[in-house]
N, C-alpha and C positions, 0 to 999 in steps of 0.2 A: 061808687059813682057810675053812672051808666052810660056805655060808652053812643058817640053820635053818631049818626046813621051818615053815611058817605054825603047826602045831599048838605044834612048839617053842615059839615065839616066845609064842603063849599059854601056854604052862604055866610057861615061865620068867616073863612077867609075874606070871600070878597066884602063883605061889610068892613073888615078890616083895613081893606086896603082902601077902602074909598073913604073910609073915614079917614084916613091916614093923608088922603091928597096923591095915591101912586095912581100909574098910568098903569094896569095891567099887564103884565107878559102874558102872551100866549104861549104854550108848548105844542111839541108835536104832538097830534092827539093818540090816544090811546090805540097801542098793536103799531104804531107804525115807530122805525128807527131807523137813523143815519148810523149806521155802524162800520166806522173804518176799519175795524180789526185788529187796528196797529195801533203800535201808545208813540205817545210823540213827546219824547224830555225836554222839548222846547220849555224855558225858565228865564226871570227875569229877577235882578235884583236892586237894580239902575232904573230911578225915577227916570223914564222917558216924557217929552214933549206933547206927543202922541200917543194913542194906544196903536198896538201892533192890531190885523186881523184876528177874531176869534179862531179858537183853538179847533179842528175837524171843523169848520164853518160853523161852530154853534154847538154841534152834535145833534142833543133832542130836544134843542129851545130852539123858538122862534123869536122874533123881536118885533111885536107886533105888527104890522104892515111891510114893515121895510125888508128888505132882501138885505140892506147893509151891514156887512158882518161886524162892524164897528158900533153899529145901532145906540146909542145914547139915550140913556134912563134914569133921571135926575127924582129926586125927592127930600122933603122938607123936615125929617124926622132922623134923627139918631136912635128915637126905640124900635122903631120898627120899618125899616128904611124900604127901598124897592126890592120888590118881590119878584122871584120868578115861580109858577104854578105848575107845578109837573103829575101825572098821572098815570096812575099804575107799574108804578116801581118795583123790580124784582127783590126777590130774596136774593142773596149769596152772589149777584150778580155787584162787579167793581163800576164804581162809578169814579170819574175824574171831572173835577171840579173847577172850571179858573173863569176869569176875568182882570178888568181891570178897573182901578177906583181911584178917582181924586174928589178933593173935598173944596168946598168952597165957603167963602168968606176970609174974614180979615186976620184972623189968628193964622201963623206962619210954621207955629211949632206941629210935628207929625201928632196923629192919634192912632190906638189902634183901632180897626174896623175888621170883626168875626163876621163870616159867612156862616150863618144858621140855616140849619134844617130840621122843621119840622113835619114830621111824617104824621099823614093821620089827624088825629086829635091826642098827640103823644107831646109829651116833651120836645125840647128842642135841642140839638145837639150841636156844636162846632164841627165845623169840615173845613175851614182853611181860616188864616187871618194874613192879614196884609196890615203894614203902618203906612197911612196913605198921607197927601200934602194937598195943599192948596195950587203950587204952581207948577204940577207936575202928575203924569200917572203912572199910578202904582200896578204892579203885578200878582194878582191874592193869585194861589192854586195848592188844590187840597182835594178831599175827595172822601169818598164811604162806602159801606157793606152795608145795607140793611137785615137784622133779624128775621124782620118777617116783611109780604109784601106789602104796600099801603096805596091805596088807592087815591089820594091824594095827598100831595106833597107842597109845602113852601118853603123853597130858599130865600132867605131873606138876610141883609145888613145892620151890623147894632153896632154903635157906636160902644168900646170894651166898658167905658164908664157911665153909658147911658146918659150924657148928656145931649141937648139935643142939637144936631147937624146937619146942615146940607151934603148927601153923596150923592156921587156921579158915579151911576158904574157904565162900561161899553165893553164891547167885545165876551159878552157871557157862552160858556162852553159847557154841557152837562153830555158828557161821553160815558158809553155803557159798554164796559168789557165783560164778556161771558167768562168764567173762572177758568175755561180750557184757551181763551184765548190768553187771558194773562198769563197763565203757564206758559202756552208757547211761546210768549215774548219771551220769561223770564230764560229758556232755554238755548233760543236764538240768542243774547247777549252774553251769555254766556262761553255757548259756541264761540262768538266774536272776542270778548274779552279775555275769559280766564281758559282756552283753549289755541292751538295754532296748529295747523297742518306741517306734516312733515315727510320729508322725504329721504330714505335711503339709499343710499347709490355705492353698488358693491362692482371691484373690477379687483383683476390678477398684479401681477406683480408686473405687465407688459402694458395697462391701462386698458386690456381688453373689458368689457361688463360681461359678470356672470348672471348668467340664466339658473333659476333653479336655488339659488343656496337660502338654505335655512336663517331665518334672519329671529332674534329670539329679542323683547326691546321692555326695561323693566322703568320703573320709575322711583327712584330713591329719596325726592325731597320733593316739596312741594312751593311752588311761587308764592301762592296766598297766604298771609298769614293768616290761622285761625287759633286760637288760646284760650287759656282761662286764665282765670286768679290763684292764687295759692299763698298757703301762709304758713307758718311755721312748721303744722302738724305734716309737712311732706320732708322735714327733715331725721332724716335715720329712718324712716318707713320706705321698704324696700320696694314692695309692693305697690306702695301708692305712685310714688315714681316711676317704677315702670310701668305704672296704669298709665301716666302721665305723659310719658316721650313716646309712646307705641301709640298716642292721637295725636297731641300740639305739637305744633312745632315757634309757638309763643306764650310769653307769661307775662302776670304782672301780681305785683307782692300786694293783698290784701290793705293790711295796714303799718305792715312791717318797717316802711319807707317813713311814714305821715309826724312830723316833728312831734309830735303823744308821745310814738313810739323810739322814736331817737333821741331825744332831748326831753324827759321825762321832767327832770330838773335842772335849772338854769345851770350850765357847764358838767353836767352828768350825761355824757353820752354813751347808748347801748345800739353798736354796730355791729355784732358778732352775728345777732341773726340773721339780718341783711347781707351779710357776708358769706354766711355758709349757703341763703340761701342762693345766691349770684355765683356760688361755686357751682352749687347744683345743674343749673339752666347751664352754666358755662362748657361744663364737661359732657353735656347734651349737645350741644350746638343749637340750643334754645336761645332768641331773641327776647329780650325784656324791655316792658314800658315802663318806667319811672313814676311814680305817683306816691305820693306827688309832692310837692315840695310846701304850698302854702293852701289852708282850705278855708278860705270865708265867712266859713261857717262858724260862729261862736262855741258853739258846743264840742266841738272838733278843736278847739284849741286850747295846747297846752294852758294847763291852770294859770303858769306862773309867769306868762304870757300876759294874760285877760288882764290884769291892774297896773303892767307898766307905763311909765308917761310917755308922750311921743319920741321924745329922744332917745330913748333909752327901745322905746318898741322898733326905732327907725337900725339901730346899731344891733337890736337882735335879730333883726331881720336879714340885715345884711351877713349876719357871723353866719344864721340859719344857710343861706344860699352857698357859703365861701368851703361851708364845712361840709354840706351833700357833695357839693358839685365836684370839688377838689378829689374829696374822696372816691367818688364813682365817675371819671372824667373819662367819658368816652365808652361806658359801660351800658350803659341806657340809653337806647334808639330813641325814645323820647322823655319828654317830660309834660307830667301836669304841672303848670306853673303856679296857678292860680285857681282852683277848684272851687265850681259851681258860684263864679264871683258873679251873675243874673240874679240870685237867689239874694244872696247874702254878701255882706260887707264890714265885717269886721277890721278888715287894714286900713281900707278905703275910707273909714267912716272916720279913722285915726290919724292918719299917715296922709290923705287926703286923696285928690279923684286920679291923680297920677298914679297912686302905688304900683298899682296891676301894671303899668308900662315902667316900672324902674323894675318891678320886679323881672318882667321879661330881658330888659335890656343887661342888668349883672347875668342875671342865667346863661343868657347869651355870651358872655364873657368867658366865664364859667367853664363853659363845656358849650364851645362853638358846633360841634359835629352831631351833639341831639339835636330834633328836632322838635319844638317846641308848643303846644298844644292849649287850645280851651277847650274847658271840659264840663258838660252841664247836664241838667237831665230838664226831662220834660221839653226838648225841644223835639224829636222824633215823636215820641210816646203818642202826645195828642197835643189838640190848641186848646185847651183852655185853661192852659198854666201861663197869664198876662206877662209874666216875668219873664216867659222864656220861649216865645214866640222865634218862628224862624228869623222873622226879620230882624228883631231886637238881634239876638244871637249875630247875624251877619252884622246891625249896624255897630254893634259892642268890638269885633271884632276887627272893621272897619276903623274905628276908630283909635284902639291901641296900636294901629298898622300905623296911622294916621302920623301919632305922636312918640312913634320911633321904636316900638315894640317887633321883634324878629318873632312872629306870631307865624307858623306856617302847617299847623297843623288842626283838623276840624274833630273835637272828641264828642261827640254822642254815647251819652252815658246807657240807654234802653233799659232801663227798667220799665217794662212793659206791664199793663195790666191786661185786658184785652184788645190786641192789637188792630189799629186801622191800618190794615195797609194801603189803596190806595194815598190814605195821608201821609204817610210814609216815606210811599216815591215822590210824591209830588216836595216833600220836606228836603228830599235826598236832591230832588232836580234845581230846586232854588239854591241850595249848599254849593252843589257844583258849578255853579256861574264863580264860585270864588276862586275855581283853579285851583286849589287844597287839596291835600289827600286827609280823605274821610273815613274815622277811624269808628267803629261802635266799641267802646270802651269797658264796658257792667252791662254787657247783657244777662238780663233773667226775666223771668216771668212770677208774678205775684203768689206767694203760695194760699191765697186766698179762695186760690183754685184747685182742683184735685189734682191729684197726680195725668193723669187722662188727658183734662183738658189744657193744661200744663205744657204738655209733648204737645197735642194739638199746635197751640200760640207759637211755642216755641217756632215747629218744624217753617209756620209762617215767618216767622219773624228772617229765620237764619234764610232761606230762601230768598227770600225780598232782599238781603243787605248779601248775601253773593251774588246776586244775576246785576246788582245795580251800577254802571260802568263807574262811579267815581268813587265806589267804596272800593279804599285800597289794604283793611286786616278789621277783625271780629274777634273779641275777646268775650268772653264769658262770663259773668262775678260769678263762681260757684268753686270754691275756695273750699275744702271739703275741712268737716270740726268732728270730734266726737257726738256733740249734738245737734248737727246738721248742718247748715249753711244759711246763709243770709236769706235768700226767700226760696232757691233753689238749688237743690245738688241731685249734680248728675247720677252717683251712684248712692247707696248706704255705706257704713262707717268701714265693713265687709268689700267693698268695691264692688257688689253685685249692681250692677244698672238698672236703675229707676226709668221710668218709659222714660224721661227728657232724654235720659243718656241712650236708648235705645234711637231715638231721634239722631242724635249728635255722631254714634258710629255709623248708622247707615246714611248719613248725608257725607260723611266722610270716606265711605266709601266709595258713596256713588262720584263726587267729586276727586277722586283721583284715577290715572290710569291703571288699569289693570294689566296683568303680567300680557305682551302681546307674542305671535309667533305670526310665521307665516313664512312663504316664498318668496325671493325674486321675479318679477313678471320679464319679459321679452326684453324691454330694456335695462335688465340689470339692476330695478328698482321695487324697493319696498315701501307703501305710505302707509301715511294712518294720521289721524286727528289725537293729540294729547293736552291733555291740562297740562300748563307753565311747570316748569319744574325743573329738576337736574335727572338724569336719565342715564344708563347701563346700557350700552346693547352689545348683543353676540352674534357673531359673522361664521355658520360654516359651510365649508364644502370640501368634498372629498376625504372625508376625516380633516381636515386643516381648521380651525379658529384662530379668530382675532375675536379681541375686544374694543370693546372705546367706551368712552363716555362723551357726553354734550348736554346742553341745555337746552329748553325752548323756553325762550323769555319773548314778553309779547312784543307785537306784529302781525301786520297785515298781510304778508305776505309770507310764501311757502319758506322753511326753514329746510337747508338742503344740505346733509351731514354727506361727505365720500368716506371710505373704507377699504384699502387693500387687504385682499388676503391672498 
């Protein structure tokens, strides 16, 4: 097919929009940008009255005439709703995407509403969705990377089922971050979050401060949790476990936990692998996630399961929770409760639309001190899994909160294919309006891709969910097998590192402190900036040492250790 010359491409949009009944947007015109340089995690997840100001004043849209950053832009169509025209789009350059949308007319139930982008005379892609209402407005924010440049561009609104709609969008924002500026952010929150200044402060046995003493300051444990998966093949392999505790300092059990693998047949239970392996992490001082307890999924569930009647599915359900929990009560810092229940509905469809909240509420019983998790995929990844949109996700969660579920943890599964990261954050920024601590659960990357570009995705992915302040631990799925791993494994069977896992050691390096030294200055003081952690340090002078130990757990402000020697 032969591609249309740039003028095309304009005239076919605007005939489109005027067919369509839209009021044009203008954009800034081409070479010229508002570029604030700084990202803003301003997020909403609360139908507001009003819409708030646009985000950086708009960025690089204008609304045609008006200077009001609220600007209002109504149209008549759910296929191809109001448009914004933007031009000369960079390569590899981050874009952030928001607005705000409600809908009108008489119908009261939400729909959802994708923000598309089509570049070019190209396909069109999702970059944010929002479930917007009739007597209220909504918050979409999302965002993209384009491949290559395109000289013109349309954002535009489509109703997820294409029937047809009245939207109202206001307050539209298209923000351009250079890749050296998003690094910088991503470094500064860092700094701020997974970092704290510290001070040592060395004096005699008389409270004098010493000048001069060697101050030596190591770092032994790490704040963040970062982990993998693992699964049977790491027990009695000596080597793979020490491959193991010499990076994480978190796991979680493949599917060693998943009622398949405990309850194979109805009162035939096999706990000994679970067990040895929970010896393993234990005698490491490894923390473990629990996964998981029930998985929605039909095909994921035990056989002898699938044909019981409700009564009988209602009372194995219950043994199911009485017989993990009991057993591992207070072993597992979390638990998956109820796995990838957006997708799929096997209890729910049986047991009825409560399940999922009895289910959280015995767990809770259970094993009061886990903390207790939904967990899904395709809600980071991208928007155009309808099922499992951020919003959906929040109002899903919303709601079991709602009808008495002890729900307080955010699980993002990331299986990634090629990653959007400005979608990403923006995914991340509407998650944290819930006050949650946000877990990425099964990260990996598609093996669809080579090894190369693999570590590439990867190095992006782990970057973005540590710089991001409301992600609080990063798990892995890369579970290592004799023949290989689920889509990625860090090393070969050999433990030799595969580029991901050359990715994985040097971000781990980079993120922890390294061995420090140095002198006391004039007042008897030593600083220095560290990642959160548990800490060693060594005091000499005059031939004389002391030791100590302390933490820097976070804080805004200087953390201030004394030390006699």
């Amino acid at each position: 097919m032969r591609r249309l010359s740039r003028h095309a491409v304009r005239f076919l949009v605007l005939w489109m929009l005027l067919r369509c009944g839209h009021e044009l947007v203008a954009a800034v015109p081409p070479g010229q940008s508002r570029n604030h340089g700084w990202y803003d995690y301003t997020a909403y997840t609360d139908c507001m009255g009003r819409p708030e100001p646009a985000l950086y004043n708009g960025g690089i849209l204008k609304f045609g005439n008006s200077e009001d950053p609220t600007g209002y832009q109504t149209t008549e169509t759910g296929v191809l709703s109001h448009a914004f025209v933007v031009y000369n789009l960079n390569k590899t350059t981050m874009y952030t995407f928001s607005c705000w949308v409600k809908l009108e007319g008489a119908s009261s139930s939400p729909s959802l509403i994708t923000a598309r982008l089509a570049p070019d005379n190209a396909g069109a892609r999702c970059i944010g969705t929002v479930l917007a209402r009739n007597d209220c407005w909504a918050f979409l924010k999302g965002g993209f990377v384009l491949d290559s440049p395109t000289q013109t561009s349309v954002i535009f609104f489509q109703n997820a089922d294409k029937t047809p709609m009245k939207i109202t969008v206001a307050s539209g924002s298209l923000q351009p971050f250079t890749p050296d500026q998003w690094a910088m952010h991503q470094k500064d929150t860092i700094r701020k979050r997974r970092k704290r200044m510290a001070t040592i402060h060395v004096a005699d046995q008389q409270g004098s401060r010493v000048v001069g003493a060697s101050v030596s300051v190591r770092q032994t444990a790490k704040d963040f949790p970062f982990g993998s998966a693992i699964a049977s093949t790491i027990l009695g392999n000596q080597a793979y476990q020490k491959w193991f505790v010499d990076r994480f300092n978190a796991a979680v059990f493949e599917d060693e936990l998943k009622w398949y693998s405990t309850e194979p047949m109805s009162g035939q239970f096999r706990f000994d692998v679970p067990d040895q392996m929970l010896a393993f992490v234990r005698s490491h001082r490894v923390m473990v996630r629990g996964h998981n307890i029930f998985w929605e999924n039909q095909d994921a569930t035990p056989s002898w399961v699938k044909g019981l009647p409700p009564d009988d599915l209602r009372a194995a359900v219950n043994g199911r929770i009485q017989n993990l929990m009991t057993r591992y009560r207070g072993e597992f810092v979390h638990w998956d409760v109820n796995n990838e229940m957006l997708h799929y509905n096997f209890y729910e469809q049986r047991l009825g639309p409560n399940a999922s909240a009895e289910f959280f509420s015995v767990a809770q019983d259970a094993d009061p001190l886990a903390t207790l998790f939904m967990n899904e995929f395709n809600v980071i990844e991208t928007c155009d899994d309808v099922s499992s949109t951020v919003d959906t996700y929040v109002a899903r969660l919303k709601e079991l909160r709602a009808g008495g579920a002890v729900l307080e943890g955010v699980g993002l599964e990331g299986h990634f294919l090629k990653p959007n990261i400005p979608l990403m954050r923006a995914v991340l920024d509407k998650l944290a309006t819930l006050g949650l601590p946000i877990w990425f659960t099964e990260i990996d990357i598609s093996n669809r891709f080579d090894a190369q570009t693999q570590a590439v995705y990867l190095e992006q992915v782990l970057r973005e969910a540590y710089s991001h302040p409301a992600v609080s631990g990063v798990m892995l799925w890369t579970a290592l097998h004799p023949n290989g791993c689920y889509q990625m494994c860090l090393t070969d069977w050999n433990l030799k590192n595969l580029p991901v896992g050359d990715v994985v050691d040097r971000l781990l390096q980079e993120w922890q402190t390294g061995q420090l030294t140095g002198p006391t200055d004039a007042h008897g003081a030593y600083s220095f900036s560290g990642y959160l952690g548990e800490y060693i340090m060594s005091v000499t002078y005059d031939n004389i040492t002391s030791q100590a130990t302390f933490s820097l757990s976070p804080g805004d402000e200087t953390r201030h250790i004394n030390i006699q020697i």
